[in-house]
N, C-alpha and C positions, 0 to 999 in steps of 0.2 A: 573477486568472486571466482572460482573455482571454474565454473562454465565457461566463463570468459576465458580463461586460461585456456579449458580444452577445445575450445571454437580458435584460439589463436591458432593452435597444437592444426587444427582440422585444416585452418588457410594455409596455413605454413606449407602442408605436405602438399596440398593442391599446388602451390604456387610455385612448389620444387621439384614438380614431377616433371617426367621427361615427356616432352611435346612430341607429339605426334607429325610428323611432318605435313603438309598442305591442307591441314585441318586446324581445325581451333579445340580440340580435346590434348589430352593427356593420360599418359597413364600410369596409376598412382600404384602403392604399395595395399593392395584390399585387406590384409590383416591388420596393417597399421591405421590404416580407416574407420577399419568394421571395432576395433581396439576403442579408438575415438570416443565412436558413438557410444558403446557402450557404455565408458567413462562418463558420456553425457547424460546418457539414462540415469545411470547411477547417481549422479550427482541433481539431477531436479527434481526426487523427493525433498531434498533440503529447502533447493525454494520453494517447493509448495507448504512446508514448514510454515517458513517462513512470512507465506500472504494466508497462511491461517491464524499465524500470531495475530498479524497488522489486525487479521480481523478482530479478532476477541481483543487486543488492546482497543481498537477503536469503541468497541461493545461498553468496556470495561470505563473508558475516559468519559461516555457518554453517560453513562451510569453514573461515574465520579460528579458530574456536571451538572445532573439532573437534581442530586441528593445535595450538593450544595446549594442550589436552585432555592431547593425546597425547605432547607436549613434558612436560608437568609431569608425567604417568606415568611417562616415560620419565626423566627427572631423582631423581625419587621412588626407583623400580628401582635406579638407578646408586648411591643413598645404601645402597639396602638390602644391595647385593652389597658396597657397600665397608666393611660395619660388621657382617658376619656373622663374622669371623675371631673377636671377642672377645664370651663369653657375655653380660653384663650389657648391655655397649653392644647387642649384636645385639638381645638383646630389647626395649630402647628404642627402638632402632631399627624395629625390625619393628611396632614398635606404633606410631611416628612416620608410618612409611611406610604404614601402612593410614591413619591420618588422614589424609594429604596427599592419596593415589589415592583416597580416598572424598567429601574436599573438591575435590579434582579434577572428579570426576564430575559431582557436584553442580553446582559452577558450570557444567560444560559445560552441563547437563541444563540449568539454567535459563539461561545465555547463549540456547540452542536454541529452547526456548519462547519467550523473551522476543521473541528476532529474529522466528518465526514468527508469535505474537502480533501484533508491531509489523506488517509486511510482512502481514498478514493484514486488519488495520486500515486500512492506508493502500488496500489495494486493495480491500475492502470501500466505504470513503469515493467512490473510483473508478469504483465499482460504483454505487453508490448516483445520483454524479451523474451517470452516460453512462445512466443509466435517467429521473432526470427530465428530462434534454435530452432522450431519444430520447419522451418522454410527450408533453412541450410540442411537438416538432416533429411527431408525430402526430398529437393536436389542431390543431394551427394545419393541419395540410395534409387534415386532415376538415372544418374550418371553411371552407377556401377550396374543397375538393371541392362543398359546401353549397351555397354562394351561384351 
């Protein structure tokens, strides 16, 4: 990932500047800095891109999920009404067909979880690192406030 890249690019010049004597600061090159950030600006439209895909995929997979759901209900139904004419079979049947609509559901229910889970995760991840770049570029621009 690109960020990561210019977050390395950010520690590197930190960790190579020249030390200030009796102090714990340094002082860094501010255009090659202020360059940085920029670059990192630039570059996190891409990930929010990217956690607006996760979203509409996960939209999309839940939709995919629902509609097979409702496909296998609906197939399950079509078994039920074509196997009511004859006693023995009917009742096979009717007890087939509540198996299938309750494995049906089932797997929707956890398809649904699963993608939400997933899709929850990956922008959670998302979450986590548009927090430590927005930390690191607040420090650095209270560091250069300082000096």
């Amino acid at each position: 990932m690109e960020i990561l890249t210019l977050l390395d690019a950010l520690e590197d010049a930190i960790e190579n500047a020249v030390s200030v004597p009796f102090s714990g600061k340094c002082m860094v090159d501010r255009n090659e800095i202020l360059e940085i950030i920029q670059d990192i600006r630039l570059k996190l439209p891409d990930d929010l891109k990217q956690a607006k895909w996760i979203s509409k995929e996960r939209s999309r997979i839940l939709a995919e999920a629902q509609q097979e759901a409702d496909n296998i209900i609906k197939n399950a139904e079509s078994r039920i009404s074509a196997l009511v004419n004859e006693h023995e079979i009917s009742r096979k049947a009717q007890e087939q067909a509540e198996t299938i609509i309750n494995n049906a559901k089932k797997n929707a229910r956890e398809i649904r979880l699963g993608t939400r889970e997933y899709a929850d995760s990956i922008l959670g991840k998302v979450e986590e690192m548009l927090t430590e770049m927005l930390e690191i570029v607040k420090e650095n621009r209270n560091e250069l406030k300082q000096k």
